[in-house]
Backbone bond lengths (Angstrom), bond angles and torsions (degrees), N, CA, C in turn:
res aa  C-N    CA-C-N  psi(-1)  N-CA   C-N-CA  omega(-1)  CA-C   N-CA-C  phi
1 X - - - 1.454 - - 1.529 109.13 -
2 X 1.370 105.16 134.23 1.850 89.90 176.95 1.458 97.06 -137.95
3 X 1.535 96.39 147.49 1.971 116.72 -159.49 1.638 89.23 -88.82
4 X 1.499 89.60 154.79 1.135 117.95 -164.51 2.009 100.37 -90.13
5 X 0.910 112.35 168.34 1.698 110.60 -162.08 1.633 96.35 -68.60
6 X 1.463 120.44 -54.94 1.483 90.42 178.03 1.373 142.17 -48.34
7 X 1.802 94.27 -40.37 1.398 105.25 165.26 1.633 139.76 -61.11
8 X 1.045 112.45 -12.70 1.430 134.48 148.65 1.449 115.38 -54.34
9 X 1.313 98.76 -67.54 1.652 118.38 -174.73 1.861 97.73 -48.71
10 X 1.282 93.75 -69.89 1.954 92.03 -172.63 1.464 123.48 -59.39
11 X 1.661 110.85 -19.22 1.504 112.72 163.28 1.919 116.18 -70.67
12 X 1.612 101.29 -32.81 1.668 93.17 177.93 1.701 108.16 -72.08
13 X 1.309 104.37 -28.78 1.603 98.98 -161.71 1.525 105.24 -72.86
14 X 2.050 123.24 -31.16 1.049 120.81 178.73 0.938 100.26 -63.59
15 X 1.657 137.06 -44.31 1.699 137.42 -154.08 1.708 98.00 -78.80
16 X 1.264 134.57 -50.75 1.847 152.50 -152.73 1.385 87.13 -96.16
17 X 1.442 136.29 -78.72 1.324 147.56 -137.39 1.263 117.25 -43.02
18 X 1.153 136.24 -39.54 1.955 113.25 -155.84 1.243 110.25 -116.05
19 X 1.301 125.39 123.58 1.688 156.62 172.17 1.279 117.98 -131.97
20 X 0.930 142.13 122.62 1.212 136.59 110.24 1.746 108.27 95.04
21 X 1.391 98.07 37.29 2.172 97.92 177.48 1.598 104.41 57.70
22 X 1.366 127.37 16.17 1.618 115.96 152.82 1.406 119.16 -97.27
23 X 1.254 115.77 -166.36 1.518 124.61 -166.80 1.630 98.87 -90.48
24 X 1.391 106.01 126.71 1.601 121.09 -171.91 1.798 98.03 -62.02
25 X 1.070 148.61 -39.25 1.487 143.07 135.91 1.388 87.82 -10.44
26 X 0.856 118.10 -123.26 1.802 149.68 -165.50 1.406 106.52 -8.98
27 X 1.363 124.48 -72.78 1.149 137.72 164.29 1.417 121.12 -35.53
28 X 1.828 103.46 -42.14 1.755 104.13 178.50 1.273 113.77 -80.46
29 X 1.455 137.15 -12.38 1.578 160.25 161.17 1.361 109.98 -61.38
30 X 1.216 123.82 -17.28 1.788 117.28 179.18 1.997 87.23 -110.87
31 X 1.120 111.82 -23.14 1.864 98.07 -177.24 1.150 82.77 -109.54
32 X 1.093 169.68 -61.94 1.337 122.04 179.95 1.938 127.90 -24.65
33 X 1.546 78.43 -60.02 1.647 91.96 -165.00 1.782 104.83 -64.19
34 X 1.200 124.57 -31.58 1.504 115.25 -166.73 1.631 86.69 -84.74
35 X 1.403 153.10 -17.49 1.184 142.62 155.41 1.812 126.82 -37.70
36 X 1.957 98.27 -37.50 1.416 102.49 -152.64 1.354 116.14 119.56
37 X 1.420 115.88 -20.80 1.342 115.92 -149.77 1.482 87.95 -97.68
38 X 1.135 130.20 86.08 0.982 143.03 170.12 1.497 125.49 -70.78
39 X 1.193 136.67 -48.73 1.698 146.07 145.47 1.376 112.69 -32.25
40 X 1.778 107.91 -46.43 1.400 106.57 -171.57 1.509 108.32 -79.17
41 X 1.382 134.77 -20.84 1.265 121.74 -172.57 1.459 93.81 -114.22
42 X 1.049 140.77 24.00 1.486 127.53 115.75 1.350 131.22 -60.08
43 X 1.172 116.40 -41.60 1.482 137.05 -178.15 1.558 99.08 -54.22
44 X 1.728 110.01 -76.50 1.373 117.93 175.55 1.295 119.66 -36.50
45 X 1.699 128.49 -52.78 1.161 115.48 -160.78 1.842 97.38 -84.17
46 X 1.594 105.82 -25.06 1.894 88.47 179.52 1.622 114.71 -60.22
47 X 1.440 116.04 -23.71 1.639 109.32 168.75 1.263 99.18 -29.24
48 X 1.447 99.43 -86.50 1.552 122.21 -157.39 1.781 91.34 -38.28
49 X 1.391 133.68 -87.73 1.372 144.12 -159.15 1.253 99.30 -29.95
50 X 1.584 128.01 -67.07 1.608 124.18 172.36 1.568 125.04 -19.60
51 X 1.239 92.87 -54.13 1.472 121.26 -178.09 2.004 101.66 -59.05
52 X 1.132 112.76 -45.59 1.836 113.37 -166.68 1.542 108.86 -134.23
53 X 1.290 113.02 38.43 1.749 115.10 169.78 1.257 89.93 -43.69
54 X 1.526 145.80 -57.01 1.678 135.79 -145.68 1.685 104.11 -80.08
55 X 1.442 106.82 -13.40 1.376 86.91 -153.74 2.202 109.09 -97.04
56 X 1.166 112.18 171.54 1.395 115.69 -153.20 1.866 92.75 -67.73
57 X 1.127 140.90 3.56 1.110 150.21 177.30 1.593 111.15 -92.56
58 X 1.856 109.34 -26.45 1.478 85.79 -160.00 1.345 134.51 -87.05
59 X 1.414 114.07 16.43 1.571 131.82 176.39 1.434 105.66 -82.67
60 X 1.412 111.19 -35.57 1.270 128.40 174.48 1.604 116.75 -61.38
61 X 1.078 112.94 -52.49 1.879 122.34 177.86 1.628 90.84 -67.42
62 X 1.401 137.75 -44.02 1.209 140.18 -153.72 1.589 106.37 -71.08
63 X 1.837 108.66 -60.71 1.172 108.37 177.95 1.826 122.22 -61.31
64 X 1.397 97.12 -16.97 1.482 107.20 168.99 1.422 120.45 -50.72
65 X 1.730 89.50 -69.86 1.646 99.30 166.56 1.631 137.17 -61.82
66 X 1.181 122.15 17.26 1.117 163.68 80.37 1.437 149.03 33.68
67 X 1.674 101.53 -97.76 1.124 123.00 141.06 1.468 108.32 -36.44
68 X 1.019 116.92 -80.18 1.630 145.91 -147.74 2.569 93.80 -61.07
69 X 1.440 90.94 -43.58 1.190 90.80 169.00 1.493 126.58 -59.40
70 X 1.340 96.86 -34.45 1.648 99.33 -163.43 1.408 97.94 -83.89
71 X 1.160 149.20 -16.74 1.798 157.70 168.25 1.900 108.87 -70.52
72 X 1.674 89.11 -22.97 1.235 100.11 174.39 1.563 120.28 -53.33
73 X 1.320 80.38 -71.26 1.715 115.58 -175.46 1.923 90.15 -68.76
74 X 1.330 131.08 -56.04 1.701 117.58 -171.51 1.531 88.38 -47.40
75 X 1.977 136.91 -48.53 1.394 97.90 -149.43 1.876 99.01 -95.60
76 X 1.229 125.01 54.88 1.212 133.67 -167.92 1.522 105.49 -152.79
77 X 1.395 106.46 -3.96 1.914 119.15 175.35 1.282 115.05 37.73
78 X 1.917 111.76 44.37 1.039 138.16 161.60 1.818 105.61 -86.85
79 X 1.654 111.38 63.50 1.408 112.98 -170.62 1.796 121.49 -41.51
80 X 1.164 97.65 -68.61 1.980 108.93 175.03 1.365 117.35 -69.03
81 X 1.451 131.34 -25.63 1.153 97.03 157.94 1.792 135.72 -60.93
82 X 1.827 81.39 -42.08 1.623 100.10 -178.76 1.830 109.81 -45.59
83 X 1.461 118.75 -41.04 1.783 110.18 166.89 1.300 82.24 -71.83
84 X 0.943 165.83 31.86 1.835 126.49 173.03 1.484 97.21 -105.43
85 X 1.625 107.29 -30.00 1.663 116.13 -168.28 1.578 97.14 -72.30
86 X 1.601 101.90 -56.69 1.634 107.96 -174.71 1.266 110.00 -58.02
87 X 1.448 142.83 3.79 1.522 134.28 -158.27 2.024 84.81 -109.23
88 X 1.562 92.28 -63.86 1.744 95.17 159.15 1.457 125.28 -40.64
89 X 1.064 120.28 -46.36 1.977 113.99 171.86 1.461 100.25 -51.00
90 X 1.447 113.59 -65.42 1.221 111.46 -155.66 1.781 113.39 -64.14
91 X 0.927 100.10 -27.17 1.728 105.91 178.34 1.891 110.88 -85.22
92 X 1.434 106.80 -26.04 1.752 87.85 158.80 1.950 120.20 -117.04
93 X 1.692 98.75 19.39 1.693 104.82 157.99 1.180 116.58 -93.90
94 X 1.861 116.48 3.45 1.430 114.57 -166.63 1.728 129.75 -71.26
95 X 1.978 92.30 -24.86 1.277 93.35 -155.30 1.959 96.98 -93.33
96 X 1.468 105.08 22.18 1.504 102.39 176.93 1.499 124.92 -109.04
97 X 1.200 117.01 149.83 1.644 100.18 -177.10 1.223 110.21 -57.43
98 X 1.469 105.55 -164.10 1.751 126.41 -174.88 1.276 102.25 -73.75
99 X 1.181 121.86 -60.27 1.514 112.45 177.58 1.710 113.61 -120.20
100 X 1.114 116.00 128.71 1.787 140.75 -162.65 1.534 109.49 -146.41
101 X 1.235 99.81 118.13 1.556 118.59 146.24 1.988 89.92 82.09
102 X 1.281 103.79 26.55 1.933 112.38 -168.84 1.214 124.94 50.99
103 X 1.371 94.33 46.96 1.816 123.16 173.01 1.616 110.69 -120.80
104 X 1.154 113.85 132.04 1.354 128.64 179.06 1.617 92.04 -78.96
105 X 1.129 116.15 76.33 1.980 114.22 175.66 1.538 125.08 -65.50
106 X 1.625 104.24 -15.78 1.287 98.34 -168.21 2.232 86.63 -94.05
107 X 0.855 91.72 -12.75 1.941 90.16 168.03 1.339 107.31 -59.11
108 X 1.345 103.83 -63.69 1.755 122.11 -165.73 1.555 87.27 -46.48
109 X 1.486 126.03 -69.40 1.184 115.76 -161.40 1.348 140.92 -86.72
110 X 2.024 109.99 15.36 1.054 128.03 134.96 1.320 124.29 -49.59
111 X 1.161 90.59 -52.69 1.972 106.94 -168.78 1.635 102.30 -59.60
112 X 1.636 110.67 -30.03 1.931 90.40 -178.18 1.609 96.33 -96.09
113 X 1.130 132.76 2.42 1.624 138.48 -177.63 1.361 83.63 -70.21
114 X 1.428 123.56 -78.16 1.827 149.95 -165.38 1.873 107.08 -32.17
115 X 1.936 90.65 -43.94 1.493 95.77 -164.36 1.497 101.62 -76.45
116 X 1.273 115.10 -54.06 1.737 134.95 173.79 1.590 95.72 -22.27
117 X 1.553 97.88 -72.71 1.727 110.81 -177.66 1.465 129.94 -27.03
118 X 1.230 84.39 -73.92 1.560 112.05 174.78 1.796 108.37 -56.09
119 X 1.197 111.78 -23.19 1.727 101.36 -178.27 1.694 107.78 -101.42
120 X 1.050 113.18 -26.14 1.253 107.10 -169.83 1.939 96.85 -80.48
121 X 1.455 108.46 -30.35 1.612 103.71 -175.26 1.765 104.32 -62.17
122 X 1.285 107.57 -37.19 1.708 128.95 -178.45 1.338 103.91 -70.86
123 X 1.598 129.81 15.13 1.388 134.06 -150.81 1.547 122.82 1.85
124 X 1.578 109.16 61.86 1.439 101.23 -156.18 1.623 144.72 51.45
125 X 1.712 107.20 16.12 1.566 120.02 175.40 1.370 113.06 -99.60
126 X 1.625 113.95 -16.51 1.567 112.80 -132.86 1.951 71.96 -147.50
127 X 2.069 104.08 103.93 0.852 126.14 125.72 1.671 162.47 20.72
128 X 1.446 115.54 4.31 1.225 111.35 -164.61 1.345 140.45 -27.96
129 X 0.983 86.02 -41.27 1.951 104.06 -178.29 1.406 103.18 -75.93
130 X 1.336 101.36 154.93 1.473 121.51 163.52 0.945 119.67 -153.95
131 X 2.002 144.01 138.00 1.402 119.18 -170.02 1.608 123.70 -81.05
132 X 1.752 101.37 6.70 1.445 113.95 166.80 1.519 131.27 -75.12
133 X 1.130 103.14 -18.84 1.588 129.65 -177.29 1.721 104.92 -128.29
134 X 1.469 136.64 11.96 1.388 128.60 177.81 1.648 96.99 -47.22
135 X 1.419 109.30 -179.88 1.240 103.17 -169.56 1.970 86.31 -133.72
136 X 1.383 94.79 162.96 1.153 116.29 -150.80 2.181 107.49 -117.60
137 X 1.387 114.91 91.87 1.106 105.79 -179.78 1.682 118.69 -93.41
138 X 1.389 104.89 140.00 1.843 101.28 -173.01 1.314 104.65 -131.18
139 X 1.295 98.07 147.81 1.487 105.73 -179.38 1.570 110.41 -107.50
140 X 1.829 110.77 151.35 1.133 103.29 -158.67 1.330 94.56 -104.63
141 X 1.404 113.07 119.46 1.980 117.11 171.32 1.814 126.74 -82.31
């Protein structure tokens, strides 16, 4: 039998989801992602985004999903898209402070500066990522 995408989605968020009085989405999008599971906490946090395109957050969930894309594509050595996603985070994480929603944001958006960096110097041959060094986002409760 194979689950249908929400049903996926609501099994990671019950299994990833609950921290700290935020949205079990949200919460399951940083344990996904500090796992690796990079697909899956895109998945999780686009629930939530579907749910609030209008609302003053949703550039914010977007550039998230995002992030989370472009690690996608690094562990799939899909080099240029992976900056193309991170060029997108950074242009809709811009309009938020340094720290939002108990996220160190101005980290997050080192980390796609670092990745951008690092690939374009590698002219798109040369790898940044590794799952020995993935990087690790935390939220502050």
């Amino acid at each position: 039998m194979t689950l249908k995408k929400s049903d996926k989605v609501a099994k990671l968020v019950e299994t990833h989801g609950h921290a700290g009085g935020y949205n079990p989405h949200y919460t399951g999008y940083f344990n996904c992602f500090n796992q690796q599971l990079y697909y899956e906490a895109h998945d999780v946090l686009e629930a939530l985004w579907l749910k609030d395109r209008r609302s003053p957050e949703a550039a914010f969930y977007q550039g998230l999903i995002q992030v989370a894309g472009g690690f996608v594509h690094l562990q799939k050595e899909r080099l240029a898209p992976a900056s193309r996603l991170f060029a997108l985070a950074l242009k809709n994480l811009a309009p938020y402070p340094s720290l939002y929603a108990g996220l160190d944001l101005e980290g997050v958006r080192q980390l796609c500066r670092h990745q951008r960096e690092a690939l374009e110097v590698g002219e798109f041959q040369k790898n940044p990522w590794s799952p020995e060094q993935a990087p690790i986002l935390n939220l502050n409760h």
